[in-house]
Structures are given as C-alpha cells and as structure tokens.
C-alpha positions as CSV (number, residue, x, y, z in Angstrom):
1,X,179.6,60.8,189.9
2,X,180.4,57.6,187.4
3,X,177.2,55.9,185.8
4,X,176.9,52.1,186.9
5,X,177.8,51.6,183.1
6,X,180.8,53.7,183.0
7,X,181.7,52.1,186.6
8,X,182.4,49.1,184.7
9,X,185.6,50.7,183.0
10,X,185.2,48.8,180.2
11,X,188.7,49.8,177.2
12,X,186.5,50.8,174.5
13,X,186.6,54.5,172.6
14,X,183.3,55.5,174.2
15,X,184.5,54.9,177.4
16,X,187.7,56.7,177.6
17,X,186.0,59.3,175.2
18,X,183.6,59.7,178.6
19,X,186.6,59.7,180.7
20,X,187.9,62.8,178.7
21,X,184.6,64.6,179.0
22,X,184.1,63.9,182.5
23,X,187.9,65.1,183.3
24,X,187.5,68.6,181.0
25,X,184.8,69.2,182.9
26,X,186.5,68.7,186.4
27,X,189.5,70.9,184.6
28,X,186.6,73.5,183.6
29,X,185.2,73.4,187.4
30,X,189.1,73.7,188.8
31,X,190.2,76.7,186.3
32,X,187.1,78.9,187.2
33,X,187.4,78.3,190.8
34,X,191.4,79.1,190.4
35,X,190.6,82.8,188.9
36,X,191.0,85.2,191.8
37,X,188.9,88.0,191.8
38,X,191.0,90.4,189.8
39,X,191.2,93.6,191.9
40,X,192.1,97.0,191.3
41,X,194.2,99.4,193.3
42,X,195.0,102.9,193.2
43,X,198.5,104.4,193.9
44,X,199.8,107.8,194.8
45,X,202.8,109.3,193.9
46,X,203.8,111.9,196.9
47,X,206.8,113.6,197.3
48,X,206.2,114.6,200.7
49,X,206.7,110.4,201.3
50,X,210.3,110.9,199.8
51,X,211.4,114.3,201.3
52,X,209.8,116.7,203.9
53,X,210.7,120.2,204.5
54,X,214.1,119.2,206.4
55,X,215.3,117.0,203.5
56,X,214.4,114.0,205.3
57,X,213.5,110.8,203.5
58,X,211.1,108.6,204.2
59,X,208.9,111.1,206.6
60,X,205.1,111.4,205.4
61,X,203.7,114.7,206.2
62,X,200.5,114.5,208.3
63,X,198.2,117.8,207.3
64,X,195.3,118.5,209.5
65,X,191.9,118.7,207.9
66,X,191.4,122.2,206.1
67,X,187.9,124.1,206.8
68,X,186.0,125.7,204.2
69,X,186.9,129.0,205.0
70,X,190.3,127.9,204.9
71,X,189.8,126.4,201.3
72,X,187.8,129.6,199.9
73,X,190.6,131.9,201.4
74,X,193.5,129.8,199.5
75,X,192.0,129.3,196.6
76,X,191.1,133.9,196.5
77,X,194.8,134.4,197.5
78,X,196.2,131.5,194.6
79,X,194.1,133.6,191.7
80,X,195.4,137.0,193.0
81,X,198.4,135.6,191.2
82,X,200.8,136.6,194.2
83,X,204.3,135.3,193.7
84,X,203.2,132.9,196.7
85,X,200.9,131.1,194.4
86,X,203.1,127.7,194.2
87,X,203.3,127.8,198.7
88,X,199.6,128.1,198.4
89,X,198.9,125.0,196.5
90,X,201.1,123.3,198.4
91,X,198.8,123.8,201.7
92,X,195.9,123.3,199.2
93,X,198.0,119.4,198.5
94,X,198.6,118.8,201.6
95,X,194.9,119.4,203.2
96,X,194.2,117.3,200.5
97,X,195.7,114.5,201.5
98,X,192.5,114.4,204.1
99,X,189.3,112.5,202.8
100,X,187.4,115.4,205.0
101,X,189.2,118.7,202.9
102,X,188.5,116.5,199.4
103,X,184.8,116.2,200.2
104,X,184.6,119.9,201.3
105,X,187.0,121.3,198.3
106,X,184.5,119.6,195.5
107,X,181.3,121.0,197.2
108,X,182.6,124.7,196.9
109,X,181.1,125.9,193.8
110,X,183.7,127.2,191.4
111,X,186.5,125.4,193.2
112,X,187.2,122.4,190.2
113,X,187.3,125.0,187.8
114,X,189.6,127.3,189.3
115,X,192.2,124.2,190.2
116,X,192.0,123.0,186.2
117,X,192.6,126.7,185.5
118,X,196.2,126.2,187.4
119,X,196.5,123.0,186.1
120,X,196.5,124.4,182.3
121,X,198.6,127.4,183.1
122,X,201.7,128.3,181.5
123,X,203.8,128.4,184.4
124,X,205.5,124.9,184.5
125,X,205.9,125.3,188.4
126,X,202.0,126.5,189.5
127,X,201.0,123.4,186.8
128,X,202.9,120.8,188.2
129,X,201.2,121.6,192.0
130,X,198.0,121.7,190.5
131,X,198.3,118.5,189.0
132,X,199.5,117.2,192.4
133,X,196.4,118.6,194.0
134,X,194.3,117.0,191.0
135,X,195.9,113.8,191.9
136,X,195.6,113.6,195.2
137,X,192.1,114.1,194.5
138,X,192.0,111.1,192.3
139,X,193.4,109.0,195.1
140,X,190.2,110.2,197.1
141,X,187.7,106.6,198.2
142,X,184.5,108.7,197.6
143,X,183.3,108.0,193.9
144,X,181.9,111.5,194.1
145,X,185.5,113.3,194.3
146,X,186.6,111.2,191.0
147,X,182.7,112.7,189.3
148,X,183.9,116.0,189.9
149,X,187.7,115.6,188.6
150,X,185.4,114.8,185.1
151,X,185.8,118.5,183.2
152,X,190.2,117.5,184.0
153,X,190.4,114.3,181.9
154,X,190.8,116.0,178.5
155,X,193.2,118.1,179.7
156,X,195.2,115.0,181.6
157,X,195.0,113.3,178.2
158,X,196.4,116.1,176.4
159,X,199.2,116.4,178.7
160,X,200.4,112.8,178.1
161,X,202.3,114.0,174.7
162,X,204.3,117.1,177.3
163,X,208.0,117.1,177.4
164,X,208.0,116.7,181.1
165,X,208.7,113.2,182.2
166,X,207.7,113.6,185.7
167,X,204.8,115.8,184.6
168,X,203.4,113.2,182.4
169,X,204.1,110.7,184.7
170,X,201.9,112.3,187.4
171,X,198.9,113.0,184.7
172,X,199.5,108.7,183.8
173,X,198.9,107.7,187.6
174,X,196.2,110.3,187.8
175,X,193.5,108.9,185.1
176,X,194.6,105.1,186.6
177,X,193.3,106.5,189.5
178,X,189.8,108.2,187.9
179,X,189.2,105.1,186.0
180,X,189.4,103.1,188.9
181,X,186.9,105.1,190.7
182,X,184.3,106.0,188.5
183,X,181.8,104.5,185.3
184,X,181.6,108.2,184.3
185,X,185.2,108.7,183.8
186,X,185.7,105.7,182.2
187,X,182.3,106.2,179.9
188,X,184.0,110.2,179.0
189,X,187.8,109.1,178.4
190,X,186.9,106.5,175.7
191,X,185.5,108.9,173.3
192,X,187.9,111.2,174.1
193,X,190.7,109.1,172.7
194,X,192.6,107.8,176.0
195,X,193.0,104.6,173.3
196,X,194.8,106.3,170.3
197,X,197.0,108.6,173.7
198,X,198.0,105.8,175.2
199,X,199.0,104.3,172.0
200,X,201.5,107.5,171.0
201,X,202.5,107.7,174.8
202,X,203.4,103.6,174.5
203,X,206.6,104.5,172.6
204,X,208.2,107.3,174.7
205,X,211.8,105.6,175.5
206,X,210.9,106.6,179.6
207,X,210.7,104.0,182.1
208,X,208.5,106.1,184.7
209,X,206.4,106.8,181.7
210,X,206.1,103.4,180.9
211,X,205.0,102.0,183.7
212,X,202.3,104.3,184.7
213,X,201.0,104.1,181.4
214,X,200.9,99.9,181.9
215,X,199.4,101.2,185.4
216,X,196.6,103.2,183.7
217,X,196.0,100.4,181.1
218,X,195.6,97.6,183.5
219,X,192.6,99.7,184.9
220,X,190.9,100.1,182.2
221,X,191.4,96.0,181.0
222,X,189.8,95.3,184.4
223,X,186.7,97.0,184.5
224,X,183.6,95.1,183.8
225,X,183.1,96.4,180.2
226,X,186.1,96.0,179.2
227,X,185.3,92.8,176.9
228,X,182.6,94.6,174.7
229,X,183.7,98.5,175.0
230,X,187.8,98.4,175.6
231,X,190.0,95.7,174.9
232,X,188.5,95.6,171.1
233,X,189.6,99.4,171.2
234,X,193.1,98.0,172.5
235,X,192.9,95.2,169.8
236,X,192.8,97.6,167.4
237,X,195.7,99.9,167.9
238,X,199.5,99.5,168.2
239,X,199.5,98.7,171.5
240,X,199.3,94.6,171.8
241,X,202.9,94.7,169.3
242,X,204.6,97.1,171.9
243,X,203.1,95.4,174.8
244,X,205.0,92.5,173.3
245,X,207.9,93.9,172.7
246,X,207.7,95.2,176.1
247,X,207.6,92.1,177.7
248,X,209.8,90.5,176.2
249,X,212.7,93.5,176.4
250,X,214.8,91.2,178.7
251,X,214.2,93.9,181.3
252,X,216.0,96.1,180.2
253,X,213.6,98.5,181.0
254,X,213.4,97.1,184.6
255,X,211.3,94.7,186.3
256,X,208.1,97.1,186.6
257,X,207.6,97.7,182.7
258,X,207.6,94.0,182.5
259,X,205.1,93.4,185.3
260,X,203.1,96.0,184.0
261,X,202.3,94.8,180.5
262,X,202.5,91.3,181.2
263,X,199.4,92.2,183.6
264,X,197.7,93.6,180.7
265,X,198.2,91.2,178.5
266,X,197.0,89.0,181.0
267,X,193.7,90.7,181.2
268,X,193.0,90.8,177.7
269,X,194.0,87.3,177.4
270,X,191.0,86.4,180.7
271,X,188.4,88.7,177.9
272,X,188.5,86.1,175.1
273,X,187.7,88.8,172.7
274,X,190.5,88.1,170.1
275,X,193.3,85.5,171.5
276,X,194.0,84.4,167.7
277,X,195.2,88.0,167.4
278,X,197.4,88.0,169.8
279,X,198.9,84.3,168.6
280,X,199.5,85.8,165.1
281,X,201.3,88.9,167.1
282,X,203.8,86.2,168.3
283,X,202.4,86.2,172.2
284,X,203.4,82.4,172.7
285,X,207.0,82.5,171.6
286,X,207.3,85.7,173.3
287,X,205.9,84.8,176.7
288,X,207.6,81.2,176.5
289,X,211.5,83.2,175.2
290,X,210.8,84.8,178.5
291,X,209.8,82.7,180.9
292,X,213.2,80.5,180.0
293,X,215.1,83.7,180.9
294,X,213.4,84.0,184.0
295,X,214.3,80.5,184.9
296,X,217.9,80.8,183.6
297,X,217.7,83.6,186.5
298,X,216.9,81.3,189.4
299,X,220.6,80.6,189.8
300,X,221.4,83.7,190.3
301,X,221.6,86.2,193.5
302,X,218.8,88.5,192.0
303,X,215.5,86.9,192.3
304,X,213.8,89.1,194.2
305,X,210.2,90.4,192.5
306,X,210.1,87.7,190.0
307,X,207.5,86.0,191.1
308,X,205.1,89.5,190.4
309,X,206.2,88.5,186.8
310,X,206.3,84.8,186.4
311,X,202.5,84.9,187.7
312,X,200.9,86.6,184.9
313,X,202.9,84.8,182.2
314,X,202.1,81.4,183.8
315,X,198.3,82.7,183.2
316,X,198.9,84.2,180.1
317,X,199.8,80.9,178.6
318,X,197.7,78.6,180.6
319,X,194.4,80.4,179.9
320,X,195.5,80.2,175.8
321,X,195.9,76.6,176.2
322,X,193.1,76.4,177.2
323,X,190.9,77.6,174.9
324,X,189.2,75.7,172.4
325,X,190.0,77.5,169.4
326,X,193.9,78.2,170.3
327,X,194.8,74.0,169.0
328,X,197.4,76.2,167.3
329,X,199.0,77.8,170.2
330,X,200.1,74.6,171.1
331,X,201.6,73.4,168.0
332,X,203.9,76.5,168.8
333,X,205.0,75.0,172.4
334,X,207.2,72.1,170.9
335,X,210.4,73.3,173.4
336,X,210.9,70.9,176.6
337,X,213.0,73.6,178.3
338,X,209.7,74.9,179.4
339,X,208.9,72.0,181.3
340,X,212.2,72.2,183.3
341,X,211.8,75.5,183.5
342,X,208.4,75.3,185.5
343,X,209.8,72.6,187.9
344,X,213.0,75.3,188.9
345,X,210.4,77.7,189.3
346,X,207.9,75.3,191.5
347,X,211.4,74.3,193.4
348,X,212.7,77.4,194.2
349,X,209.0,79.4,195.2
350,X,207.8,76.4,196.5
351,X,208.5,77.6,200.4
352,X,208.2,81.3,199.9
353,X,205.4,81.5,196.9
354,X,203.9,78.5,197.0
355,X,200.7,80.1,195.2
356,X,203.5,79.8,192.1
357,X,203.4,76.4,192.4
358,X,199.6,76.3,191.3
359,X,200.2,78.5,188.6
360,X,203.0,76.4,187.4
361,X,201.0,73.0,187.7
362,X,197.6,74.9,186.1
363,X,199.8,75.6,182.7
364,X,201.7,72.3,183.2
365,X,198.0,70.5,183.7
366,X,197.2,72.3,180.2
367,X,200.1,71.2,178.6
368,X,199.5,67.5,179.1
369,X,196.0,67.6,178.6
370,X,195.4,65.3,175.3
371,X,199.1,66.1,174.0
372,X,201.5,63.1,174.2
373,X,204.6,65.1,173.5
374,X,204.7,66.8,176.7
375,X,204.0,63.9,178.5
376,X,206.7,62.1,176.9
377,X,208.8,64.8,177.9
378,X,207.7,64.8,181.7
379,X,208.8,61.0,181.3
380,X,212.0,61.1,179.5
381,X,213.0,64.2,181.4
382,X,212.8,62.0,184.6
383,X,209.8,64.8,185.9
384,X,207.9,62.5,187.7
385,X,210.0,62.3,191.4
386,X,209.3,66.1,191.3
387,X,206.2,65.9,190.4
388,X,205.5,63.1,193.0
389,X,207.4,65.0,196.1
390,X,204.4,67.8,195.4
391,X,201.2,65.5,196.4
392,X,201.9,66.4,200.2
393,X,201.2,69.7,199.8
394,X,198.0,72.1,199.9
395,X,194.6,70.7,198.6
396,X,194.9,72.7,195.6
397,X,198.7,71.7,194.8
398,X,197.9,68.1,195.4
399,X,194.4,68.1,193.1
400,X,196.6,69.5,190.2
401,X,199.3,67.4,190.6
402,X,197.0,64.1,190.2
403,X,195.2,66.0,187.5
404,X,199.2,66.0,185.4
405,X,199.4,62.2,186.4
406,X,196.3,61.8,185.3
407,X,196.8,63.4,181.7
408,X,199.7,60.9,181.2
409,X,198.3,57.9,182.5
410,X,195.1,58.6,179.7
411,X,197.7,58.2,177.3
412,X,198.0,54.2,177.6
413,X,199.9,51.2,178.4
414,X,203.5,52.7,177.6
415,X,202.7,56.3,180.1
416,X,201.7,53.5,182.9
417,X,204.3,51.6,182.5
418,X,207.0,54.1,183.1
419,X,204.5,56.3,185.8
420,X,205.0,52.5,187.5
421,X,208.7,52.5,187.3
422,X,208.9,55.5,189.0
423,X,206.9,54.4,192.2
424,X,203.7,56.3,191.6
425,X,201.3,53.7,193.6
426,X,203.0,54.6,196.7
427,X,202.6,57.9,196.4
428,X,199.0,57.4,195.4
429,X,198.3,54.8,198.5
430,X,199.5,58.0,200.6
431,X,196.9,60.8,199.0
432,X,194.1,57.8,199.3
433,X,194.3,58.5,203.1
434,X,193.6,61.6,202.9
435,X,190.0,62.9,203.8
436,X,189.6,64.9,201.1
437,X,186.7,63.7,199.0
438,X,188.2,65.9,195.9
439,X,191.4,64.6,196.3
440,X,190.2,61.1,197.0
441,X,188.3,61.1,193.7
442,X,190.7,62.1,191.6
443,X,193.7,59.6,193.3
444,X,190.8,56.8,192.3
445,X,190.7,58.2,188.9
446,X,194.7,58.0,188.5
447,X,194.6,54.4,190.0
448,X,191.9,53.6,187.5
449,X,193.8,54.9,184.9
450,X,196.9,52.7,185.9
451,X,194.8,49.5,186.0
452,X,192.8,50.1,183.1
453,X,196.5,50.3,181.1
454,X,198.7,48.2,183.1
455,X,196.3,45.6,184.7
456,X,199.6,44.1,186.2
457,X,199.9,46.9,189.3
458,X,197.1,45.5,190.4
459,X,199.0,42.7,192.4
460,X,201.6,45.7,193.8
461,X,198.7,47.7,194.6
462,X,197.9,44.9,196.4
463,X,200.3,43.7,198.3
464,X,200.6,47.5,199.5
465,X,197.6,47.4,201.7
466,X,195.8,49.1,199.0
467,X,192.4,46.9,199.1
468,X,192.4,48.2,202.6
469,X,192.7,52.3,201.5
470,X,189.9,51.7,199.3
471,X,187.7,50.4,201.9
472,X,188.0,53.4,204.6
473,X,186.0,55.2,201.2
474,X,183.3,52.6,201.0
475,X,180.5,53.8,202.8
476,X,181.4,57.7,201.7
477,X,178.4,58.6,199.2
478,X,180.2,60.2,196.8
479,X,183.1,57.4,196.9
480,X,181.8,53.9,197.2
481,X,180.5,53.6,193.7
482,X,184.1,54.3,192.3
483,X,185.3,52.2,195.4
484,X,183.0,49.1,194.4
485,X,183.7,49.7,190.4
486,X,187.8,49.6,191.0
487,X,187.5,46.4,193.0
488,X,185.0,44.8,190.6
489,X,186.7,45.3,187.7
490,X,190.3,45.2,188.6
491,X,191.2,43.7,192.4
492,X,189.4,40.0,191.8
493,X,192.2,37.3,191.5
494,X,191.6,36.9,187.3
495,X,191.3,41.0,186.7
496,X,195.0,41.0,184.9
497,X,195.3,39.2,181.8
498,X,198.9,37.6,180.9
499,X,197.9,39.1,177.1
500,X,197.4,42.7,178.8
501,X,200.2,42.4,180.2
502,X,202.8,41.2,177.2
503,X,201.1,44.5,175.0
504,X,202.1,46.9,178.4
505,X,205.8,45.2,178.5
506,X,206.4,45.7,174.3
507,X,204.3,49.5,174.5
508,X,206.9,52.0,173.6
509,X,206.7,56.0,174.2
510,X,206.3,57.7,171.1
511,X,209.0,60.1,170.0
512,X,209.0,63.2,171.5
C-alpha cells in the first residue's frame, strides 16, 4: 500500500527511487508465485508397448500378478542355466510389470542378488532381460522396491561406458528412475561417480543415449539437495560446455536432446549456485542464437513440440536476468530480434499454449526492467499494439503485461509520450473495470506513471470517463488511497503545467 507521503507522487529521486523498490518487490512476489512446483516423473521403456508376441504394435501386454511360489520356482529354473533362461526372465518381466509381484520379488531373500548375478553375466541376451527386469523394478511407486535395487547401481554405472546402445540406454532410464524414488540411491550414486559417468557418457555421438542421459540428469538437478551436494559436482565437470553445445546443436540431434538439456540447464540456473559460470561458458548468446531459430521456425509447417523447448529457454534467460549479480548478462542481450522473436512466439501459442505467453512476458518484464534500450526497442519496433491486444487475457497475462508498460513508462516524459500515441489510456480505462484488486493496482500504477511524465493525458483521461473508473475503486481498502492520491495530485483543473508539457513535446528517445 503507498504511504500518505509517497501518495503525493511528488518527481523527486527519492520518490521514483521508492517507486523502483516498491515495483522490484511486486516483481519478486510475481516471479516466486510464477515457479511451478518442479516435478519429477519416471518413464519406462517397454518393448512389449511396441510389439507383442504376434508382431503387433502398439498392444501392451497385461501379466497377471505372480505368487511367491511362482517367483521362487523361476528364479531355481533361471540359475539351472537351462537354455530356457532368457523365456524365463521374460515371465519374471512381465509379472513384474505388477506393483503386487515387485513387492513380493524384493521380500524373497536372495532374490536381488540372483537378478544382479544375470544382469552382470556374460551372455549379452540373459543381461539385457535382466536389466529389463531391474528396470521395471525401478519404475515400481513403493520407495522400498528402489532401496532394494541399491547393491545394482554400481553395476548400472559401469555399464554406461558398454558398446550396446540400447543396453546403455536401458541402464540411463533405469538410475533416472532409482534417483527419483529414493534419498538412499541418490546418497550411494554420488560417491560412486554417477558425476564423472555421466560426464564420459555426455559425448557418445547416440541420440537415444543422449537423451536418457539428459533424463537421468534432470533427476538428479531436481532433488532437494541438489544446490549444496549436486549441481556444484555438475559445475565442476565437462558437462555445462556439452550441455551447451547440446542445446544449441540446431537440433540436429532431434527435438528431445534439446528439451532434455535445456531442462537441466534450467534447473541449475533455479539453484543459484554458480550463474556467473555458466555466463562465462557462453549460456546467454547460446540460449538467445537459439531461441531466434526457434522463432525463424514459426513460419514453417513443423512446429509441433516446440513449445516443450521454448519454455525452459524463456526461464533460463528470465531467471538470469534476474539476478542481481548477472548486470553483465544483460550487457550481452543488445539484439532486438529477440524482442520480435518473443511477440511471434506469444502470437502463434497464444490460443494453444497460452502458458507461453507468460513465459514470454516474465523474460520480456526482465528485459525492460531499469534498461532503456529495450524499451526503446518495444517503441521503435512499433510493440506496443501487440502488447496492448494481450491485457484482455488471463489475470496473470494481463498483470505482466502492465508490469512491461510499466517498465517503459518509469523511463520518463519521451516513453509516455509515445505509450500515448499509441492509445494506451484506452486500453488502461478497460483493465480499470476489471475487479481484480491486483490488476486494478497495478493499471493505477501505469496511469500514475503516465501522469507523473506527461501531465497533459490527464485531460484525455478525462474526457474518457476516466474520473468515473477511478471512483467504482474508492471505497475498496486496498484502492482508495491510490484512488484519492491520483485525483489529488493529477485530475484537479491546474494539475498539468504548460512548462511540463513543452519538456514532454521536445523529450526524445535515446538511441537504441
């Protein structure tokens, strides 16, 4: 809430130095209530989804629940070593597949240990179904199935370096899984060197490889110690420089490497541990090459999935900017392609993604905050209609959107004078009859803004009905001191003075 003094609006330093520090604070408010709880996901690779035992695709095979006689009795006949050992473990996978069989399979004693003793053996066919019956184990909801997979993980981790692309791909998607699950697994694979594996692994020239490697390391980014025990393991390796070059491979590699790391680096940018790393490593240019690609794509027939990539590099850059200590990330944003290239993606998603269009106006918000030379740009580029035709939508599109307006009105009489031109009052009369006291706040803050600069919109603001939109706020608590201050101040016949007026008219935007 404004301070009678502050209400006053009077255009001295201290003033609109409070007006900054009340604003970064709303921004602070919006951008932790904008992180979504980041979530975490297993997934199961399952080639009885792609092809049953009539070369069907597309047919998942349903196995009924196995009993623990059942269990004991294939797991005697699998170490006779009959030539029916690989049909064995293939029951064994597919009774499995059943929460009831997992729980029962990790309560017989010996059981884990005979299954690892498959899994290391030197036949490359019995090995690849135990690992199948070790993953679907991993897939398993219980925390206590992932506990018992524990004595497997070394061996998984030696496995990443095999020859066997679908092997190693299986073993990748298999420790995703355990780390998910478990505190203990995560606790045991860090000093076993998952770091330093998935560092080697990080350059095999395999896409399936890739990307459940960027599977198992967006696991491990997300879990809650992360911060203090992982990502300064991460920091220190190889991995951020191919992460990067990753990303920024022009998919090449396929949509799903890119999602992948641009996840992860995602993650590790929400830690705060070292951002000024990643900046030296080239992370800005990189992310901002990229998005430009993206939207010279949005012309195109393929689209499809892009969004799963633009989100996290809309995050990845918003969250730098906003750091304190990253001033010098945005010396490094000095192209204005960017901006256009978040108002194609905020046009084209707007019906189908529209959560884009928050992520878009949350890095565009950052952008303009205190830095004249993109708000030039949004002026000169002839932004503002686009920006304007956004107010209408959801609360959190519409609070985001003033927020921008707001950034360039702070900037003085020139900003105001052009946000003028391009009709913003009657776009602001419209989200002043809204009800929502959030949105209602910050449309007073923008008007305040415009009047404090450009003391001359007063008399269009009036003769808009706009005295009237104010009072329907009066008697609202949390409004009428902001109400009463705005028609104090600026609506009384004498509020615009001829001399505020001749400095708005000769103001000129500075070069951008």
């Amino acid at each position: 809430m404004w301070s009678r003094r502050s209400s006053r609006y009077r255009p001295d330093a201290s003033g609109l130095e409070e007006l900054r520090g009340r604003r970064r604070e709303q921004e602070s408010a919006l951008r932790k209530a904008r992180r979504q709880q980041q979530l975490v996901s297993k997934r199961l690779l399952r080639e009885d989804s792609l092809v049953n035992g009539d070369g069907q695709a597309g047919v998942d095979i349903a196995a009924e629940p196995l009993s623990e006689q059942e269990i004991l009795q294939l797991l005697r006949d699998v170490q006779r070593g009959t030539e029916e050992r690989k049909t064995l473990l293939s029951r064994l996978r597919q009774g499995l597949q059943q929460k009831e069989t997992q729980q029962k399979f990790v309560r017989l004693e010996g059981s884990m240990r005979v299954l690892i003793g498959l899994f290391t053996s030197s036949l490359a066919n019995i090995q690849m179904e135990a690992a199948r019956c070790l993953h679907e184990l991993s897939h398993s909801s219980d925390p206590t199935v992932a506990e018992a997979c524990l004595p497997a993980t070394s061996y998984l981790l030696t496995y990443l370096s095999g020859h066997s692309v679908e092997f190693t791909e299986l073993c990748l998607y298999t420790l995703g899984n355990l780390a998910v699950e478990s505190d203990a697994v995560r606790k045991q694979l860090l000093p076993q060197g998952i770091i330093p594996a998935l560092a080697s692994c990080i350059q095999s020239p395999h896409v399936a490889v890739l990307e459940g490697l960027g599977y198992v390391l967006s696991q491990l980014l997300q879990a809650r110690e992360a911060p203090t025990k992982i990502i300064p393991l991460v920091l220190d390796s190889v991995l951020p420089q191919h992460m990067l070059r990753l990303v920024s491979s022009n998919l090449e590699l396929g949509m799903g490497v890119a999602v992948e790391f641009s996840w992860c680096l995602h993650y590790i940018v929400c830690s705060h541990v070292n951002n000024m790393l990643l900046i030296s490593q080239g992370i800005v240019s990189t992310l901002v090459l990229l998005l430009l690609e993206l939207a010279s794509m949005m012309s195109k027939a393929v689209t499809e999935g892009l969004e799963l990539l633009i989100c996290p590099l809309l995050r990845c850059l918003s969250n730098l900017l906003a750091e304190d200590e990253t001033e010098g990330c945005k010396v490094q944003i000095q192209d204005e392609r960017l901006l256009v290239a978040l108002f194609l993606f905020m046009q084209y998603f707007l019906q189908q993604h529209p959560f884009l269009v928050q992520e878009c106006l949350w890095l565009l918000n950052n952008l303009t905050a205190d830095e004249s030379i993109f708000c030039s740009a949004v002026l000169t580029l002839d932004l503002i209609p686009a920006l304007l035709q956004l107010l209408p939508c959801s609360r959190m599109v519409t609070l985001l959107a003033l927020t921008v307006l707001c950034n360039i009105a702070e900037k003085g009489p020139a900003y105001c004078h052009q946000l003028h031109q391009k009709a913003v009052l009657p776009s602001l009369l419209s989200t002043l009859a809204l009800s929502d006291g959030q949105v209602v706040g910050q449309s007073l803050e923008l008007l305040h803004l415009l009047l404090l600069h450009l003391p001359e919109a007063a008399d269009d603001f009036l003769s808009q009905a706009g005295l009237q939109a104010l009072e329907q706020h009066q008697d609202n608590p949390q409004l009428q001191e902001r109400v009463r201050a705005l028609r104090e101040t600026y609506l009384q016949p004498a509020a615009a003075s001829p001399i505020s007026r001749a400095s708005a008219s000769a103001a000129v935007l500075p070069s951008s």
